[in-house]
KEBASE-87200 format. One record per residue: residue number from 1; residue in one letter; x, y, z of N, C-alpha, C, O, CB in turn. Coordinates in nm, 3 decimals. Glycine has a CB too. Example, Ala and Ser with C-alpha at 12.3 -4.5 7.8 and 13.67 -1.06 7.14 Angstrom:
<dokols>
resi; resn; n_x; n_y; n_z; ca_x; ca_y; ca_z; c_x; c_y; c_z; o_x; o_y; o_z; cb_x; cb_y; cb_z
1; a; 1.319; -0.569; 0.780; 1.230; -0.450; 0.780; 1.320; -0.330; 0.780; 1.424; -0.332; 0.846; 1.131; -0.447; 0.905
2; s; 1.285; -0.225; 0.708; 1.367; -0.106; 0.714; 1.290; 0.003; 0.787; 1.341; 0.114; 0.804; 1.408; -0.060; 0.572
</dokols>
This chain:
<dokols>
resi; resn; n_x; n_y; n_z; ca_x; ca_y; ca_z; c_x; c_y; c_z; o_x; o_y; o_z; cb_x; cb_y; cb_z
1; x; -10.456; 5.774; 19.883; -10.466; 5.663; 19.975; -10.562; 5.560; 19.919; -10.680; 5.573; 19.886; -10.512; 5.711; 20.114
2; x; -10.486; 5.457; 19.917; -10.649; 5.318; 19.902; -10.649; 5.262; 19.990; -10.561; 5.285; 20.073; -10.667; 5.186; 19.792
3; x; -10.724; 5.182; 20.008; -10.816; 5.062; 20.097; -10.909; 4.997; 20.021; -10.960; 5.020; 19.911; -10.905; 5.119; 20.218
4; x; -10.923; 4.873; 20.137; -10.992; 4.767; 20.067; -11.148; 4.740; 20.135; -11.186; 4.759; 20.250; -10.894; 4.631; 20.076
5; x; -11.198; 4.705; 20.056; -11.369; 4.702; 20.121; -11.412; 4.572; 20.014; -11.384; 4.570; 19.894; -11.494; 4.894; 20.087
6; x; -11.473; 4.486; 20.074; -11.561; 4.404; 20.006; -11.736; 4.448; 19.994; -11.833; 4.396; 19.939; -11.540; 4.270; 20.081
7; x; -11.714; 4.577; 20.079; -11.916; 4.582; 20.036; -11.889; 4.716; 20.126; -11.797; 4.742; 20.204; -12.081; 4.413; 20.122
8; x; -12.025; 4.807; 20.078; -12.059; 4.947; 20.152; -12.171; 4.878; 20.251; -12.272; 4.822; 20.210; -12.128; 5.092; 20.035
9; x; -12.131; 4.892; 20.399; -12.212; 4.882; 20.492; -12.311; 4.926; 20.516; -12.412; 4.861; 20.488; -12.178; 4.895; 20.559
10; x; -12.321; 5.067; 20.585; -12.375; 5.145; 20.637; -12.396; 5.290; 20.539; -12.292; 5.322; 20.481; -12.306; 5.147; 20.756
11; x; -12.494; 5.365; 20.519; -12.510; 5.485; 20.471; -12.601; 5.582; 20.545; -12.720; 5.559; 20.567; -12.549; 5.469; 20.350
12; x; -12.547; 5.672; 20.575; -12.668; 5.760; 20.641; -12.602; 5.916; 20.657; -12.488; 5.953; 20.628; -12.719; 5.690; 20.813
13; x; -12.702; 5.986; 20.706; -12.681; 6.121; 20.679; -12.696; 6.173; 20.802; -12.776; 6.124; 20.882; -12.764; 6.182; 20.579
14; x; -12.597; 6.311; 20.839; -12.624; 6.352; 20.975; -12.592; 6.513; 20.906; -12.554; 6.533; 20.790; -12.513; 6.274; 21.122
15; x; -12.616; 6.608; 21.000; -12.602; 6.727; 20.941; -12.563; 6.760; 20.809; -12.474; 6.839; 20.780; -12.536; 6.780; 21.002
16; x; -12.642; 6.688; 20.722; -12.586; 6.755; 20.585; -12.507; 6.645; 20.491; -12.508; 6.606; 20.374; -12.470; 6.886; 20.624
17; x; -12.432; 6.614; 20.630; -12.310; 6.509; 20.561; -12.368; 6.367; 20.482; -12.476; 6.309; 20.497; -12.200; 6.446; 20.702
18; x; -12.266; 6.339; 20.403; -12.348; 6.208; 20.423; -12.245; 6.064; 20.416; -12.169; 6.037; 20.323; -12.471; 6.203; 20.290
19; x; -12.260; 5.997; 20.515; -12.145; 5.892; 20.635; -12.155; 5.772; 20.518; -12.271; 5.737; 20.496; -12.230; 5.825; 20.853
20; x; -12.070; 5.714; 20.453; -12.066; 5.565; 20.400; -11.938; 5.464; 20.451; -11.815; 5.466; 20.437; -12.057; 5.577; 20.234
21; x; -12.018; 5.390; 20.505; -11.943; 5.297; 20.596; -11.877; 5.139; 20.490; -11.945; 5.058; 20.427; -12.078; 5.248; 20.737
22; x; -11.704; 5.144; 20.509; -11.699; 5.027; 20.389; -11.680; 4.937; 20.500; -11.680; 4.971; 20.618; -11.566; 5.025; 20.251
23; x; -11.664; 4.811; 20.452; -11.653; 4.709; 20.547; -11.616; 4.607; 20.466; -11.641; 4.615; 20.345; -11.773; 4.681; 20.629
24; x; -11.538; 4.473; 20.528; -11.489; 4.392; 20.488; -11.506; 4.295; 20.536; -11.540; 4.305; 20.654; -11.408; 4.408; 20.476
25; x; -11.496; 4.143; 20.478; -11.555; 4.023; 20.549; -11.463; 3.963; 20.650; -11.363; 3.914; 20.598; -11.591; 3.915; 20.451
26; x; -11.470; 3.955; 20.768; -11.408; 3.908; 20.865; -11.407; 3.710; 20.879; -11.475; 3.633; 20.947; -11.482; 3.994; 20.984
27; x; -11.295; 3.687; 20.776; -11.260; 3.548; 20.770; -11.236; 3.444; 20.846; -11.225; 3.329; 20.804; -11.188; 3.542; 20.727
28; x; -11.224; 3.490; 21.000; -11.159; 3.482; 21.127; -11.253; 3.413; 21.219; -11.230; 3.333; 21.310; -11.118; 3.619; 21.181
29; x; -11.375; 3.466; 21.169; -11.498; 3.500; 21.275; -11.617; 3.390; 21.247; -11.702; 3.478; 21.264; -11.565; 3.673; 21.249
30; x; -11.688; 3.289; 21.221; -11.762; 3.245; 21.223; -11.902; 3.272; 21.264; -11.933; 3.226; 21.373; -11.717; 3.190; 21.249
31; x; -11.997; 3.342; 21.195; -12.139; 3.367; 21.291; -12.255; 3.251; 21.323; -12.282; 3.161; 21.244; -12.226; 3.483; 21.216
32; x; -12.310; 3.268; 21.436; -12.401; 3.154; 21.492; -12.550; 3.143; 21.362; -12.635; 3.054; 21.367; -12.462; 3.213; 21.688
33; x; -12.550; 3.214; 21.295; -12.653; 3.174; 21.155; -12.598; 3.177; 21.081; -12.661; 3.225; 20.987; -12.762; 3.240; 21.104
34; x; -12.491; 3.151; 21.052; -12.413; 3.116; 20.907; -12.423; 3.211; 20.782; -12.405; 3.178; 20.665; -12.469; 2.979; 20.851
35; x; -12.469; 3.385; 20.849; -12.407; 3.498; 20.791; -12.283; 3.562; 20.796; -12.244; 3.570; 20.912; -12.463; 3.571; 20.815
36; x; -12.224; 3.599; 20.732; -12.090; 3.669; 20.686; -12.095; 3.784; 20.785; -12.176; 3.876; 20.780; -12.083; 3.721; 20.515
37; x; -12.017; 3.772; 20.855; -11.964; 3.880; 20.975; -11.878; 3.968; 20.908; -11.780; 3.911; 20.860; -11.877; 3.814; 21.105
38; x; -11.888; 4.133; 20.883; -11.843; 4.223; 20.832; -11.825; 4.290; 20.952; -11.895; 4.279; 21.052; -11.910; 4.274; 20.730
39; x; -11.653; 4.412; 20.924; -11.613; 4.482; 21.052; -11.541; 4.627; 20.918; -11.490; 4.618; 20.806; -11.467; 4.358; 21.193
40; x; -11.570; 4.733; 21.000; -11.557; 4.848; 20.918; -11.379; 4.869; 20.878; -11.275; 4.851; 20.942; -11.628; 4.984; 21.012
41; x; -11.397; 4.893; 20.806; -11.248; 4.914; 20.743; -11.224; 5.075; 20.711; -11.118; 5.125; 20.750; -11.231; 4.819; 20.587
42; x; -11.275; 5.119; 20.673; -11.301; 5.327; 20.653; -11.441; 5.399; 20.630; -11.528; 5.367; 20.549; -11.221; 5.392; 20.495
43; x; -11.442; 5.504; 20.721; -11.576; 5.585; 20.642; -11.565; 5.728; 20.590; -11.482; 5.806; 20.639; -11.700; 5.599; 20.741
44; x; -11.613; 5.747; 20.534; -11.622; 5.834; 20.423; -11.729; 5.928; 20.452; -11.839; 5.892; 20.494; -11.646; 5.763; 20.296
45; x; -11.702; 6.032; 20.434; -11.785; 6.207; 20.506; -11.734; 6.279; 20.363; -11.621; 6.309; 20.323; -11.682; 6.315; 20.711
46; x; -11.910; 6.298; 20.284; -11.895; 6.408; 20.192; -12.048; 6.424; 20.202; -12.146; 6.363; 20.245; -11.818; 6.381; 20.033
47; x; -12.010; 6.555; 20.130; -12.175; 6.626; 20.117; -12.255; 6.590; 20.048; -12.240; 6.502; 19.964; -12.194; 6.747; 20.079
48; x; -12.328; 6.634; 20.064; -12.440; 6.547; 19.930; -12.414; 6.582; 19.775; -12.430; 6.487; 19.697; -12.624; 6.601; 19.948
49; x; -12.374; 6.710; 19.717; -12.360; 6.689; 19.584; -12.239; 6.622; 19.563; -12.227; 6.566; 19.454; -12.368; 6.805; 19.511
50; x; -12.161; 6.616; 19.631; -12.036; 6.512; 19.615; -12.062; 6.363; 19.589; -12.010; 6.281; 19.514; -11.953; 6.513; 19.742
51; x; -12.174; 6.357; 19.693; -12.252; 6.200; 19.670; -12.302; 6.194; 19.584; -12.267; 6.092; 19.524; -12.348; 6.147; 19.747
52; x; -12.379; 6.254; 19.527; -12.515; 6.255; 19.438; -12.398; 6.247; 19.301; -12.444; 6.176; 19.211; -12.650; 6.429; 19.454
53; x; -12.293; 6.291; 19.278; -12.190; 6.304; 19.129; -12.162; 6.168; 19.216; -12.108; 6.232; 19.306; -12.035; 6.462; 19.082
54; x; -12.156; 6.062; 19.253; -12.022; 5.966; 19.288; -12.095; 5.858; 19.255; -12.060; 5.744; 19.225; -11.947; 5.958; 19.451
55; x; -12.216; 5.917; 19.266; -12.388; 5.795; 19.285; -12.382; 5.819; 19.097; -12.347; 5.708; 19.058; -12.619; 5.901; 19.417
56; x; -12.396; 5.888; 19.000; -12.391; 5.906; 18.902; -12.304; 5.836; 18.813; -12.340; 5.765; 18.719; -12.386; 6.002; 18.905
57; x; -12.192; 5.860; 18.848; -12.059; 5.796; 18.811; -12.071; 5.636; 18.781; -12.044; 5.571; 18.680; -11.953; 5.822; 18.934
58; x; -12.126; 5.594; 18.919; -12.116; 5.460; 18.990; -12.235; 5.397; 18.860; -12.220; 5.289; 18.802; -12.174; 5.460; 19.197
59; x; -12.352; 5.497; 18.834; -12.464; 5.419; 18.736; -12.406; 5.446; 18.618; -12.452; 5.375; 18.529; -12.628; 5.470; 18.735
60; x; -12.320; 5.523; 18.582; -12.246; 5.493; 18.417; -12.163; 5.410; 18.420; -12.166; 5.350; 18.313; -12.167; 5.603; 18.343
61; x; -12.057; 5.353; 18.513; -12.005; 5.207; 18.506; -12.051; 5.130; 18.498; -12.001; 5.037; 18.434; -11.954; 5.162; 18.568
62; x; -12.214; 5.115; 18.575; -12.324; 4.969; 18.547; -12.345; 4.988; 18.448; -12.278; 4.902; 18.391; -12.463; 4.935; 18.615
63; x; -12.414; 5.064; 18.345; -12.457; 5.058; 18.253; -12.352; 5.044; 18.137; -12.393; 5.016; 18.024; -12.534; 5.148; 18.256
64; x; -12.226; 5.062; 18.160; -12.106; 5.020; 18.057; -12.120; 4.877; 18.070; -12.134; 4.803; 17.973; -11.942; 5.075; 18.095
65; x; -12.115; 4.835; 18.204; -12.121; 4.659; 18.222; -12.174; 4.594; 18.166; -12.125; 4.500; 18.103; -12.159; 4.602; 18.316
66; x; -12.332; 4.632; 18.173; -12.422; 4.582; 18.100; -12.437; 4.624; 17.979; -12.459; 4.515; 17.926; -12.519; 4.589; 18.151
67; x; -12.440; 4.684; 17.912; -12.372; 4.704; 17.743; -12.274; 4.583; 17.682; -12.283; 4.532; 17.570; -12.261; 4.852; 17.739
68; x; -12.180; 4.554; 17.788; -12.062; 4.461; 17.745; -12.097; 4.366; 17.793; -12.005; 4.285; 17.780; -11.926; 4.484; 17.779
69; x; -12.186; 4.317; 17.850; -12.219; 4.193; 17.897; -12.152; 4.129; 18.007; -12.161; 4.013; 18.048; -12.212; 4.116; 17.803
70; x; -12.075; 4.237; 18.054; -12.037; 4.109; 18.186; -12.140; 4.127; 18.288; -12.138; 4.039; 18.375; -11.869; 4.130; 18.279
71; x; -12.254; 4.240; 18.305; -12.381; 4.191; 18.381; -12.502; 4.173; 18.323; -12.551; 4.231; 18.227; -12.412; 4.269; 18.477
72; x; -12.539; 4.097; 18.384; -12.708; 4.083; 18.275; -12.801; 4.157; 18.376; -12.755; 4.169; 18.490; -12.793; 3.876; 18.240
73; x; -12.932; 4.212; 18.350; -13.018; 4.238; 18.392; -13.165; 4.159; 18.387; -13.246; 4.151; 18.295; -13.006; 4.335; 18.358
74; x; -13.167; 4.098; 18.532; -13.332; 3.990; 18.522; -13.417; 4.046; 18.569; -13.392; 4.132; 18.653; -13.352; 3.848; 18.599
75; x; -13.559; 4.017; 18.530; -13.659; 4.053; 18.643; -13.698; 3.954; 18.695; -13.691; 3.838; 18.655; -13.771; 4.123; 18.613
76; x; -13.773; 4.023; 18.851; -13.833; 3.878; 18.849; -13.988; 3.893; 18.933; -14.031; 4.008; 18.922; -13.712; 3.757; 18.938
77; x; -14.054; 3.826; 18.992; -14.218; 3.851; 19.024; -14.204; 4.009; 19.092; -14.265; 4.093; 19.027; -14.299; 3.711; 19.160
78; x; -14.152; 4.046; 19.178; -14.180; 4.197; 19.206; -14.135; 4.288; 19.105; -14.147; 4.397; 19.163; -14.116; 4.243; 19.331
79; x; -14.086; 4.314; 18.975; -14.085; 4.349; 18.842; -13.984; 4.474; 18.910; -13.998; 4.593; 18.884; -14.250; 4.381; 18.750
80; x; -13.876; 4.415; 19.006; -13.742; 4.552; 18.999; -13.668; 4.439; 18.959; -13.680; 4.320; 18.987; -13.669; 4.662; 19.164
81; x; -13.544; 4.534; 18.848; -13.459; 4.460; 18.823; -13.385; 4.446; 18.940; -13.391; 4.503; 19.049; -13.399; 4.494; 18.720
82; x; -13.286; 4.324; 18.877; -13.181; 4.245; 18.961; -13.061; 4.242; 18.856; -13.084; 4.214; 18.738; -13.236; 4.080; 19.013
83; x; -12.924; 4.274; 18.905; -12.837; 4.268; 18.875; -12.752; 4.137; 18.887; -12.715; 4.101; 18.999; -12.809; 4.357; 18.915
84; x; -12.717; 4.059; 18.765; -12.607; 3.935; 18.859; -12.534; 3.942; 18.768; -12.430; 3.877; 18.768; -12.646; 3.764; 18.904
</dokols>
């Protein structure tokens, strides 16, 4: 099955589990401060070493990125990187 998500919402953990909420930008909707109104599209229930390998995975694709240059890595006065 796929689906579409423009950004991971929500993350949190309840017995063990651990809940990641995707969400997508609601184009429709206009908000009164001129933030991007997001509405959940699927969530996702796995355990933590399931997470913890998916969380792994996810930092060897950044770091392929940035090898190849389609992301750079900046710092900036609080000295954590930033990804753009």
């Amino acid at each position: 099955m796929n689906f579409y998500a423009d950004e991971i919402g929500k993350v949190s953990i309840d017995n063990g589990m651990i809940h990641v909420d995707f969400v997508a930008l609601d184009r429709s909707v206009q908000s009164k401060d001129g933030k991007p109104n997001f509405y959940l599209t699927q969530r996702m229930v796995m355990p933590l070493q399931g997470f913890l390998r998916g969380v792994a995975a996810q930092e060897t694709i950044v770091k392929k990125l940035i090898e190849n240059g389609v992301l750079k890595v900046k710092s900036d006065d609080s000295k954590a990187n930033k990804i753009e």
